[in-house]
C-alpha positions in Angstrom: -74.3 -76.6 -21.2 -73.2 -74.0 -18.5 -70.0 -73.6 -20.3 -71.5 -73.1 -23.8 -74.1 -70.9 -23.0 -71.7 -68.6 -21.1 -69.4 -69.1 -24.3 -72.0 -67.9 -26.4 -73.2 -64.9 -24.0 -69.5 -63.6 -24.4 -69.5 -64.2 -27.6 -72.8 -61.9 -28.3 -71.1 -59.2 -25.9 -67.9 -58.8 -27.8 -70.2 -58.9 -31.4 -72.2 -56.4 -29.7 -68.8 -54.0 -28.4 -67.7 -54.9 -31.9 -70.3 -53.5 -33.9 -71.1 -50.5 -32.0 -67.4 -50.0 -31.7 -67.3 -50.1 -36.0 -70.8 -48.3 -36.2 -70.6 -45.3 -33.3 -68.1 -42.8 -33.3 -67.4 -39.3 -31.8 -66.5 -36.2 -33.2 -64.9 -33.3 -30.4 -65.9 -29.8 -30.4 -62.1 -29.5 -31.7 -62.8 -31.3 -34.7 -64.6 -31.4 -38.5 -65.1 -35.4 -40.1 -65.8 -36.6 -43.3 -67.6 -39.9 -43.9 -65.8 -42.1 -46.9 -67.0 -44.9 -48.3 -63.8 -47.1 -50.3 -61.8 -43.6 -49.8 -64.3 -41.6 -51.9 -66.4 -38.8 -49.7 -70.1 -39.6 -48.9 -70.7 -36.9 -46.1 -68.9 -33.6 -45.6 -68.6 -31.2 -42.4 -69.8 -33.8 -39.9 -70.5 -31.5 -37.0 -69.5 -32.3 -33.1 -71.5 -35.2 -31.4 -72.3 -38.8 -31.6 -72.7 -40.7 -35.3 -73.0 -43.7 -37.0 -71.6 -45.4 -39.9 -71.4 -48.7 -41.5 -69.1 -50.8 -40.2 -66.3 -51.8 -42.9 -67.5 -50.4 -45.6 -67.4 -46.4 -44.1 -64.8 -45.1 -42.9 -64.4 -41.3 -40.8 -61.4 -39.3 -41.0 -61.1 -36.2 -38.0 -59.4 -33.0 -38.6 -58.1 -30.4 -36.1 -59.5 -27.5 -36.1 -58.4 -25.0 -34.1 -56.0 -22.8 -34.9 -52.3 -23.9 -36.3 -49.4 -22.0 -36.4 -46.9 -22.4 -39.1 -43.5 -21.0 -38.0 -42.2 -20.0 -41.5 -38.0 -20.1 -42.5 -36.3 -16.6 -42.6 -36.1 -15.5 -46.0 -34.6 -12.9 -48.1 -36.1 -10.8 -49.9 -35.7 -7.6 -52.6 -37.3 -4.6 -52.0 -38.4 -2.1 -54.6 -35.2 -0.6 -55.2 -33.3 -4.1 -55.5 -32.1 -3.8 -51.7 -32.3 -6.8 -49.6 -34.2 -7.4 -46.2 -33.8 -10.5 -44.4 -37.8 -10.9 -42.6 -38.6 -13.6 -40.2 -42.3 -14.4 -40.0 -45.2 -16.6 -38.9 -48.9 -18.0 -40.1 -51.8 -18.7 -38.5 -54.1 -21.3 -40.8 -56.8 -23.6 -39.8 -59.4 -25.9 -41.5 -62.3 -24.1 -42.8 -63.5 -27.0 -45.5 -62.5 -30.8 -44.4 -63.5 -31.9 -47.7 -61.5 -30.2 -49.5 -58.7 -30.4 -47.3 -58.6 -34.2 -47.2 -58.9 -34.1 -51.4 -55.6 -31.6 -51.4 -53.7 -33.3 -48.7 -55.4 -36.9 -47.2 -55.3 -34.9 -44.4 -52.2 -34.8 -43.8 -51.0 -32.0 -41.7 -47.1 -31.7 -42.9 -48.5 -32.3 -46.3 -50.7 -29.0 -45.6 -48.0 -27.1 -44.4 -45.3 -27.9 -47.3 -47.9 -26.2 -49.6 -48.7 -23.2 -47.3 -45.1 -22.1 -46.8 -44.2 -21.7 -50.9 -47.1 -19.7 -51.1 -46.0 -17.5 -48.5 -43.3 -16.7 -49.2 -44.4 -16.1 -53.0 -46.8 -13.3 -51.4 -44.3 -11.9 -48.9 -41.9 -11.8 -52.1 -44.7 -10.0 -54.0 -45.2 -7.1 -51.3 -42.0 -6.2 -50.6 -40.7 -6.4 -54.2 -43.8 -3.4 -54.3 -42.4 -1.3 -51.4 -38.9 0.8 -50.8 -36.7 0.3 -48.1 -38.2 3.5 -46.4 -41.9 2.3 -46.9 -40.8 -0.8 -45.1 -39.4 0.9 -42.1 -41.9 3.4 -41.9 -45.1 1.4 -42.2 -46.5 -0.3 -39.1 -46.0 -4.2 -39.5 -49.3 -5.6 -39.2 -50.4 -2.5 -41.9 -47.8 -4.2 -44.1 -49.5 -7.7 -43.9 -52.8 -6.8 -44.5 -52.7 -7.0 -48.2 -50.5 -10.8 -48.6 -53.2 -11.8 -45.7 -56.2 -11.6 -47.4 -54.9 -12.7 -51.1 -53.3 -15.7 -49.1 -56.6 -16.6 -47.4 -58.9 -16.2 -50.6 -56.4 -18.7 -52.6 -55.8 -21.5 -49.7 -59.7 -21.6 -49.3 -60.0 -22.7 -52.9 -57.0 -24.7 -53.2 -56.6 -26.2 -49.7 -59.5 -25.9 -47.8 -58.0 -23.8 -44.9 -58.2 -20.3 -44.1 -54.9 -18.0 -43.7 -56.2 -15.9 -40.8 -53.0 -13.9 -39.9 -49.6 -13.7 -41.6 -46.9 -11.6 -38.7 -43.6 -10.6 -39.0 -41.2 -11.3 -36.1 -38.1 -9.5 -37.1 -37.0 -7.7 -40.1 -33.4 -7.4 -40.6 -30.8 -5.6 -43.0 -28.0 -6.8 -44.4 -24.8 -5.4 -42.8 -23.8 -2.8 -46.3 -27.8 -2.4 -46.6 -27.9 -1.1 -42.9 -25.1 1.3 -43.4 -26.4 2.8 -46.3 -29.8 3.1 -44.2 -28.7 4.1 -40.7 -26.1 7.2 -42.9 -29.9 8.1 -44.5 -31.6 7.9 -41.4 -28.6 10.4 -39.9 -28.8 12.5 -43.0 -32.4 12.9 -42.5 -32.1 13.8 -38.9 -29.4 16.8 -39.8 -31.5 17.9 -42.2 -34.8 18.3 -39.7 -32.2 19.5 -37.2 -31.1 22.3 -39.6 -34.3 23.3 -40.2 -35.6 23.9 -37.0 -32.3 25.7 -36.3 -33.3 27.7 -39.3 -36.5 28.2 -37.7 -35.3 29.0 -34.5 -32.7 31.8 -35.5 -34.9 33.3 -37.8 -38.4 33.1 -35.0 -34.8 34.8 -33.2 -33.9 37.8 -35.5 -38.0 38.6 -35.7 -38.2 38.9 -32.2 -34.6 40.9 -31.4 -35.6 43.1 -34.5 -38.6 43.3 -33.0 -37.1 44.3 -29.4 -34.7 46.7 -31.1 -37.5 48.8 -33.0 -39.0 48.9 -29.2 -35.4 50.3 -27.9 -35.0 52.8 -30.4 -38.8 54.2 -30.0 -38.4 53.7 -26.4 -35.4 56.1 -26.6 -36.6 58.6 -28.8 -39.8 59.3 -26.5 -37.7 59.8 -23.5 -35.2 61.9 -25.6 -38.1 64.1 -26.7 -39.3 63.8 -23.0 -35.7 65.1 -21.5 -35.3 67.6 -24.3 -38.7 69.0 -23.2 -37.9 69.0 -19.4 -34.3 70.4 -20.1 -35.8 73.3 -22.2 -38.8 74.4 -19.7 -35.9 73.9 -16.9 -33.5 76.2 -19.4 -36.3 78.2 -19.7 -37.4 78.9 -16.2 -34.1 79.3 -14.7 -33.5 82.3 -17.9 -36.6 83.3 -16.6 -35.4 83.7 -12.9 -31.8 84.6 -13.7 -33.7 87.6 -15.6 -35.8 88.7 -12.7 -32.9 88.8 -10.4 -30.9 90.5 -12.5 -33.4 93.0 -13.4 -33.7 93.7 -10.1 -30.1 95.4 -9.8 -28.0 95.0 -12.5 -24.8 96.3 -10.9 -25.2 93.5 -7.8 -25.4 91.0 -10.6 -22.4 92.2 -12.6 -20.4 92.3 -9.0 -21.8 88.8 -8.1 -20.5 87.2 -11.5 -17.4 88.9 -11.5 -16.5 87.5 -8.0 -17.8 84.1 -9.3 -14.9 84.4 -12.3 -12.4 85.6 -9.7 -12.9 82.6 -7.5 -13.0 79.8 -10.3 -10.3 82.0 -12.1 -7.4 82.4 -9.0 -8.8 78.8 -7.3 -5.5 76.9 -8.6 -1.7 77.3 -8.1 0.2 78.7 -10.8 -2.4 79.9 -13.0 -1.8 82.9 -15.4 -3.8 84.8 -17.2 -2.9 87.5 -20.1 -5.5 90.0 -20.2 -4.8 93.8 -20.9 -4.9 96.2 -17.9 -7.4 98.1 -17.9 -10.2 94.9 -18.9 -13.2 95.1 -17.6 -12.4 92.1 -16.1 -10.7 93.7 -13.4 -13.3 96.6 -12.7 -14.0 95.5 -9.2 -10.5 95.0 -8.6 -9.3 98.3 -9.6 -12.6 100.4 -7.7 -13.3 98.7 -4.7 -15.8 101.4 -4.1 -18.0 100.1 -6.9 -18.1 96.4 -5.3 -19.2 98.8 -1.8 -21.9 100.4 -3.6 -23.0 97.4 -5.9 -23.2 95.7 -2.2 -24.8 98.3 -0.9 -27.8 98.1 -3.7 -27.7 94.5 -3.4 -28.7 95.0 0.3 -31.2 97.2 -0.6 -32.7 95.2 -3.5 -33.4 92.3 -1.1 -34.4 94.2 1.4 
């Protein structure tokens, strides 16, 4: 009796861990469930917590959540003006709708991703067929996604049930003839800045040496026109004062020149002069007494 009655006390504990086994379940705060009954959906979006079901006949499928990261293949792709770039890129998706994910894929993650990546690439396709090789370079790489990003993201929610929340390039490379033919533009480009800020330069140069030069020349002409006018009032004072004297006594100042010509006249070797004999050049020479008398008045005029 003993034997039975434990028998049949283990018996109700296992029915019991049995059934609430089969009837309780948990969803984490990492996961969205859907309740199915014979594989068709009866409940969508089950939230995080503890639920029941019927056991057998219901069953609950989990999904993940958080946010995936699908590590796209490098691809190949034409630009506007049939050049090739070879870009390297990434996706962030995750599960926004479990119902429909589980009715696109069973839930089945690789499933998911085999779908995501054609589509990708058809959008990256798209938007660099639409840009040049120069739009490319130029434009900042998370500008360029913006666009694939939300068309991606509007179709997946419909047709998947996950949202496409960021599509990033990791590398964008060129082809080795494509990055000739770019890196000789990029060079050509630079000379042709480079010339025309030399351009800039010699001319901002020529304005300011012309500009220097004008300065100079009127710079010169006022202290021309100030020289002239000191060297004439000087001219004209020292007239002035060689007049005085010499009005003073005439004769002194015709002795006192002639002696000035003798001296610079005889003051080297070997000099010769032709001049007739009886020149007034040799007056005081010929009548000492004059240069006496002339000295004499000169005397007297200072005195």
């Amino acid at each position: 009796m003993i034997n039975n009655r434990s028998l049949l006390i283990v018996g109700g504990l296992a029915a019991i861990a049995w059934l609430a086994s089969n009837t309780l379940y948990v969803v984490d705060e990492t996961e969205r469930a859907v309740k199915l009954r014979f594989g068709e959906v009866i409940e969508e979006n089950i939230q995080p917590g503890l639920h029941a079901k019927m056991p057998i006949a219901q069953t609950i499928r989990k999904f993940d959540t958080r946010l995936l990261t699908l590590d796209t293949d490098t691809s190949r792709y034409l630009t506007l003006e049939q050049k090739a770039v070879i870009v390297d890129s990434y996706v962030k998706w995750q599960v926004v709708n479990p119902t429909r994910y589980y009715e696109a894929t069973a839930g089945d993650e690789m499933m998911a991703i085999r779908l995501i990546q054609p589509r990708v690439d058809e959008s990256l396709r798209n938007e660099f067929g639409r840009l040049n090789l120069q739009e490319i370079i130029a434009e900042r790489r998370d500008d360029l996604m913006i666009g694939p990003t939300e068309e991606l993201d509007n179709l997946m929610r419909e047709e998947l049930g996950v949202a496409i929340r960021d599509i990033r390039i990791k590398r964008i490379d060129l082809p080795d003839d494509v990055s000739a033919a770019v890196f000789q533009r990029m060079r050509s480009e630079r000379e042709r800045e480079a010339r025309e800020w030399r351009a800039q330069g010699q001319e901002e140069a020529e304005r300011i040496r012309a500009n220097a030069d004008r300065r100079r020349q009127v710079l010169l002409a006022q202290a021309n026109e100030r020289a002239e006018t000191l060297r004439g009032e000087g001219d004209a004072e020292a007239a002035a004062i060689f007049s005085q004297a010499y009005g003073q006594n005439q004769e002194f100042f015709s002795f006192w020149r002639s002696l000035n010509a003798y001296r610079e006249s005889f003051a080297g070797d070997g000099n010769m002069m032709v001049l007739e004999p009886d020149s007034d050049f040799f007056r005081y020479l010929r009548s000492p007494d004059q240069g006496n008398v002339a000295s004499q008045n000169g005397g007297t005029g200072d005195e």
